[in-house]
C-alpha positions, 0 to 999 in steps of 0.5 A: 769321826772314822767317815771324817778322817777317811775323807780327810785321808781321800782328799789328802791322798787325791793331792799327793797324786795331783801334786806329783802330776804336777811335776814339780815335786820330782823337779824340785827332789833332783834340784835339792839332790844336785844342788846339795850334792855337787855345789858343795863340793865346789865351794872354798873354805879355809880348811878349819872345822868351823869354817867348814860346818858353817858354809856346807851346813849353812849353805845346805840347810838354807837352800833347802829351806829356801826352795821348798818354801817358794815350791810350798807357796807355789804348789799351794796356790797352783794346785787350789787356785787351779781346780778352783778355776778350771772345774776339778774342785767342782766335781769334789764339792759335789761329793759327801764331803764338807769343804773344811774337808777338802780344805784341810785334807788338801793342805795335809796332802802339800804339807806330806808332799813337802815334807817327804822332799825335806826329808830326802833333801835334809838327810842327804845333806847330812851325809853329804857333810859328814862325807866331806868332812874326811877331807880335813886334816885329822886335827881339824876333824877332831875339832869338828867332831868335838866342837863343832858337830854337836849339840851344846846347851848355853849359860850366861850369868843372870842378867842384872835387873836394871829396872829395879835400880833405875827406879831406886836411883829415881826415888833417891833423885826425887827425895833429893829434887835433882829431878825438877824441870827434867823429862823423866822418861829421859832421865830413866833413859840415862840411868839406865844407859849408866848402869848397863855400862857399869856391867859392860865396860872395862877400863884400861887396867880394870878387871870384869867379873863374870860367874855362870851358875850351872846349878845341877848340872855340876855332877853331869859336867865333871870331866868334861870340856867346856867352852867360854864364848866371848864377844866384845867391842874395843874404843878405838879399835883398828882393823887388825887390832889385837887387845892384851888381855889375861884370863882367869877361870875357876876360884883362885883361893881353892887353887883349882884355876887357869889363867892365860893371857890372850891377844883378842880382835874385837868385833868378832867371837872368839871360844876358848876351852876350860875344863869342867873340873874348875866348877867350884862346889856351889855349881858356879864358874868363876870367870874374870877378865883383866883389860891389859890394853890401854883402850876400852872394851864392852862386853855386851849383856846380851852376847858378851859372855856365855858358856858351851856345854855338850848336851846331846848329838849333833844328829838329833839336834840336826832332826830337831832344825828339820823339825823347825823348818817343817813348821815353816812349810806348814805355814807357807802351805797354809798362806798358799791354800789361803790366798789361793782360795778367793784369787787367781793363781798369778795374783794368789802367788803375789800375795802368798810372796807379800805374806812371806817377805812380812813374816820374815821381817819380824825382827823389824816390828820388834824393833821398831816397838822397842823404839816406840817410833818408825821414824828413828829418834831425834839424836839431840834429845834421844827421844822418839820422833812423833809425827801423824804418820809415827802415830798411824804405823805404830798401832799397824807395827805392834799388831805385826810384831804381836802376830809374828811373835811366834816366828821369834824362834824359828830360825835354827840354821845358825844355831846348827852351824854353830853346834849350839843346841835346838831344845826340843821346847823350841819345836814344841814352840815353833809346832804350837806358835807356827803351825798352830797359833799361825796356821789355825787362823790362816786356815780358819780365814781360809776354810770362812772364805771357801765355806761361802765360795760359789765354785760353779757359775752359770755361763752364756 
């Protein structure tokens, strides 16, 4: 096993030196630097705490990433598909050594060199932030420092389980024979499009009741500030709109509670602070909303209502994001290494930069699976449009959406931005789904390929 890894290691070692001839790696290390540290400081935000966080660290961390995924699938594929073509490789494969060898060794030594620049580039945006953050007023960075620059965990109240009462409410139809002549599917649609609203919607005058379980967390939280995150939609709402509505946090029978009235604009997020003391003995947060308004408000299930908790530092959860996107560059690493193995280093690129515009789609698969249809659905009936070209896309788009799904969770930019916390669960997914679910079969495709290559021709 030791001789493996000490060829493994010379050929990693050969690339890192062959990379940094290649000149791009210096390169792409000063752009980073310039770029994050001068840019930034040109850039205009409104002066508040989120405002801020969101453009420098937004604009930081995707420039990084951006750049050092085009530099990864460029490097990849010049470097192999260069010695392939030129005669380098050929004198390596000579050597004792396997080509899985010089494969794997070859993506170690770009996946290094990659995440060497990362490191540099994504510690001094760290800096950088923190060093522009003095610029703000002393109340904003209270906020910042609060709020915003930290790690927070969030609970929602456990979703409704409308399959179940979609079926109960068909079994009812059934014994009743209201369903005779009637398209099932549709009419499950229809329930479960009724009973979802019963959970969103609230009326004029009519009140929504929301409890958030924190479970064990209780003991943890007491003394501590929370924060209620809303997001909702309004009937007939205008741009500068702005909902009456009255606030009720904590259990009004103990006296322990906060009510507030509040003006909302829909269509955006909102947070407001509570205190953690008004967790009630069983672990839970009471939260009621009274629609004061005269027009109707829905609180989407998936994003209406959730609560912010800190549970760690935003440094940590900032090397936890750095972690996240270097699974990505493993991956692109692997894609270059792949498309650089059978072609040449133009058309490698091409195909490397087809690979990545798929693999950051993945949301679209999803959808479209959801749907059941790539040709949107019929708006009078409701149901999806089928036609011979629906039936041939949707094996080819669930396929998409099956191997992407590991990608599902590899997007922490946002999530840093907004201070919301990146689980270590989460880079343990990203590490197992990216680099190796992902990127063991993108390397087994490409050490099969490379494995049956002949690296040398016989000229004229």
């Amino acid at each position: 096993m030791k001789p493996v890894l000490q060829r493994i290691w010379a050929v990693s070692w050969l690339t890192v030196q062959a990379a940094v001839r290649f000149r791009v790696v210096l390169f792409l290390t000063l752009v980073l630097l310039v770029a994050v540290g001068v840019l930034p400081a040109l850039i205009r935000h409104n002066g508040t705490a989120h405002m801020f966080a969101q453009v420098l660290v937004t604009y930081s961390l995707y420039l990084c990433s951006g750049l050092l995924s085009l530099s990864s699938l460029w490097l990849a594929c010049g470097l192999h598909a260069t010695d392939v073509d030129t005669g380098p490789l050929q004198l390596l494969a000579v050597k004792p050594v396997a080509r899985w060898q010089i494969w794997l060794g070859r993506w170690i030594g770009i996946v290094a060199v990659q995440s060497g620049v990362l490191l540099v580039a994504g510690a001094f945006s760290c800096v950088m932030l923190f060093w522009q953050a003095r610029r703000l007023n002393p109340e904003q960075q209270q906020i910042l420092a609060q709020e915003v620059l930290v790690s927070r965990g969030s609970l929602r109240e456990t979703t409704p389980n409308l399959d179940a009462d979609v079926e109960r409410m068909m079994a009812l139809r059934q014994q009743d024979g209201t369903l005779e002549g009637l398209d099932p599917s549709m009419v499950r649609r229809e329930l479960r499009d009724q009973m979802k609203a019963r959970h969103e919607v609230i009326g004029p005058n009519l009140r929504r009741l929301w409890d958030v379980d924190f479970g064990g967390r209780r003991e943890a939280m007491l003394g501590k500030v929370l924060h209620v995150r809303l997001f909702f939609h309004a009937s007939h709402a205008t741009r500068d709109a702005l909902i009456n509505t009255v606030w009720l946090i904590g259990d009004p029978t103990t006296g322990r509670f906060s009510k507030e009235t509040r003006q909302l604009a829909p269509g955006v997020s909102h947070e407001f602070r509570v205190s953690a003391d008004l967790i009630d003995g069983r672990g839970r947060l009471h939260i009621e909303c009274e629609n004061r308004d005269t027009q109707t408000l829905l609180f989407p299930l998936e994003t209406g209502m959730e609560v912010l908790y800190q549970d760690g530092s935003f440094v940590v959860n900032y090397i936890r994001a750095i972690l996240v996107i270097g699974c990505w560059l493993a991956l692109l690493t692997a894609i270059g290494l792949f498309a650089g193995t059978f072609l040449s280093f133009t058309v490698a690129a091409l195909l490397a930069m087809t690979l990545l515009g798929i693999a950051v789609s993945g949301d679209t698969f999803a959808e479209v699976v959801r749907n059941g249809t790539v040709l949107g659905r019929d708006h009078e009936t409701g149901l999806p449009v089928t036609t011979p070209v629906n039936a041939l896309a949707m094996p080819i788009y669930r396929v998409l959406d099956l191997v992407l799904s590991p990608l599902e969770t590899a997007s922490p930019v946002a999530a840093l931005s907004e201070g919301r916390s990146i689980s270590w669960l989460a880079v343990l997914k990203s590490i197992g789904g990216m680099v190796v679910m992902l990127g063991g079969v993108v390397a087994g495709f490409g050490i099969l390929i490379f494995q049956r290559r002949e690296l040398a021709k016989a000229s004229s």
